[in-house]
N, C-alpha and C positions, 0 to 999 in steps of 0.2 A: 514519519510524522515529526516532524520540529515540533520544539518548546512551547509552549502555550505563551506570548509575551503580556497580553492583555487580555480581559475577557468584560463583556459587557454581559453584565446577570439581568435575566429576565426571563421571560416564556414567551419568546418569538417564535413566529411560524415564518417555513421556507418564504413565503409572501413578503411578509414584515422586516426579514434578513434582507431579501437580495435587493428591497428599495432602499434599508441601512446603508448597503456598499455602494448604491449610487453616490452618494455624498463621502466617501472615502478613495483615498490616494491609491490610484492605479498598482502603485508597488506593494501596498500590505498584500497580504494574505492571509482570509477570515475565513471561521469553518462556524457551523450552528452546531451543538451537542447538545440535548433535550433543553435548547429553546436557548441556551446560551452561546451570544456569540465571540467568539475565541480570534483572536491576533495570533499569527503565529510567527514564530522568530525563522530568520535566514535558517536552511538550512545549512550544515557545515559540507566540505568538499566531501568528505568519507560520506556523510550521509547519501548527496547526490549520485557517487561512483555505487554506494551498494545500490540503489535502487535504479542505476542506467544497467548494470550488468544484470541484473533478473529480469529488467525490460526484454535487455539484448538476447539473452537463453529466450525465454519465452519466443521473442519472435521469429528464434530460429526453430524453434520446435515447432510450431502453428506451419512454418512452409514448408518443413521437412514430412510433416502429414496432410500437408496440405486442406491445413483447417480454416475456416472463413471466420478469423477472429484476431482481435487488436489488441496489441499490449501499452498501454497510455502511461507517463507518467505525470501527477500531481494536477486528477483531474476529479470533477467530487461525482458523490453517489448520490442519490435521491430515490425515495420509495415515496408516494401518495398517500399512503397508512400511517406513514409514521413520519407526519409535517414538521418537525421544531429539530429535524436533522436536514444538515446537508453538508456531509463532512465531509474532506478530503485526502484521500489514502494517497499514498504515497506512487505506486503502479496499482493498473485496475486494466481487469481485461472483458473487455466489451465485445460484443459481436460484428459482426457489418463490417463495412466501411466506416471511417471517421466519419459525424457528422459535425455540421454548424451550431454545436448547445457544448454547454459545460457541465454541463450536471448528466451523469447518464439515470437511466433508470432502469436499467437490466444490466446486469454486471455476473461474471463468472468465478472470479478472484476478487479478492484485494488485499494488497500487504501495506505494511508499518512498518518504517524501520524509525526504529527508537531512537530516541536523545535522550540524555542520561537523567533528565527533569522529568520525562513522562507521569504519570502517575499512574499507580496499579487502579485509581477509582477511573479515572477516563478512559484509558484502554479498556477495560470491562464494558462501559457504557459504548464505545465504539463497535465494541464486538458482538453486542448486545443487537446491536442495530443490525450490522453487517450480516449475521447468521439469519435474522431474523428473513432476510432477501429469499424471496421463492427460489430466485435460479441461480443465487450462489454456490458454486461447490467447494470455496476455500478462501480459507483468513490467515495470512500467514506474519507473524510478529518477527520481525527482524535484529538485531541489538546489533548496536553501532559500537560498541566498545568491546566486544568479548564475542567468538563468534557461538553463535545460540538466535536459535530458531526455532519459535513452534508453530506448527502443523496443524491447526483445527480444520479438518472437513468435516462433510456434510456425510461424506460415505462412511464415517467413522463416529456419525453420532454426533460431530464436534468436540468430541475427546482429543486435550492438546497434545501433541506428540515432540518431544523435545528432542532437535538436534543439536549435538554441541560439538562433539570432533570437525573438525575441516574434512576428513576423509568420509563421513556418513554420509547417505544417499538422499537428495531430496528429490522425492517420487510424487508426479502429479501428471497421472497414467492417460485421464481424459485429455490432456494438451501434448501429450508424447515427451512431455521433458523427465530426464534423469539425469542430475547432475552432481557433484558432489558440494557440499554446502561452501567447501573453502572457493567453488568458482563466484559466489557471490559479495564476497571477500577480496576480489583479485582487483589489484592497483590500489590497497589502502593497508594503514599498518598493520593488520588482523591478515594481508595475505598469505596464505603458507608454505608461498615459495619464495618471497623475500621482496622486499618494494625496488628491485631492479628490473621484473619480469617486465614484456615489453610484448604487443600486441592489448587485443581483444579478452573477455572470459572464452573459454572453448564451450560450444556446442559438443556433446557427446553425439 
């Protein structure tokens, strides 16, 4: 999730937002948090590369089990219950086929990869939201400067689980991935085999 650049304070509902962006420039990118709506800043190439490689892992786990399920990046969430969100994680993995909407409303993951501006009060509030999802089984925080990763599922209560070596296992057994955290990490300066490696992250 990029920086927060501007935010327009109010208590808008998903309604009242997505006619807002009609009258907004095709290039911003705006999110709703309990009714507030948020500009968010470019993100940076590290931010991008960590969130294309878990894409990448991800979708080779799903074929490798041949699961009937999609890994998206920087597509938003949307629950009915809960109208004055419609944020947008970073990757998010849906079921089906892609459809023609931007907003899903069944979702199985979603992760965050941090900018160093984030606040500990909006992450809360985003996770807040995200756990709150019936068929979520995971919210995974990602940190773009340090590598550190935690772990909140649903089989766990939501208790966060904090990875922080490059060599620790990140285990997300319902999609068949196991990979080591430093793969999410690879092609940026946080990689743990030096910013000359060359290919793809590996699929285990």
């Amino acid at each position: 999730m990029a920086a927060p650049a501007h935010a327009q304070s109010g208590d808008l509902t998903a309604g009242e937002f997505l006619k807002f962006l009609k009258f907004r420039p095709n290039e911003e990118r705006w999110q709703l948090v309990e009714g507030v709506a948020m500009m968010m800043s470019p993100p940076t190439y590290v931010h991008q590369v960590i969130a294309f490689n878990l894409n990448y892992l991800l979708l080779g786990a799903f074929e490798r089990k041949d699961l009937d399920l999609l890994a998206v990046s920087d597509a938003g969430v949307r629950m009915r219950s809960m109208p004055d969100y419609l944020p947008r994680p970073d990757v998010v993995v849906v079921p089906g086929i892609a459809e023609y909407r931007s907003y899903a409303e069944r979702f199985l993951l979603v992760a965050e990869v941090l900018s160093p501006s984030n606040t500990k009060s909006l992450i809360a509030r985003k996770l807040r939201f995200y756990k709150s999802h019936v068929h979520n089984l995971y919210c995974l925080i990602i940190d773009s400067r340090r590598t550190r990763i935690e772990v909140h599922a649903r089989a766990n209560d939501w208790k966060p689980l904090l990875l922080e070596s490059p060599s620790d296992a990140l285990e997300l057994p319902e999609f068949g991935l196991r990979c080591a955290v430093g793969d999410l990490y690879r092609r940026t300066p946080l990689d743990p085999a030096g910013s000359t490696r060359k290919g793809r992250p590996r699929s285990p």
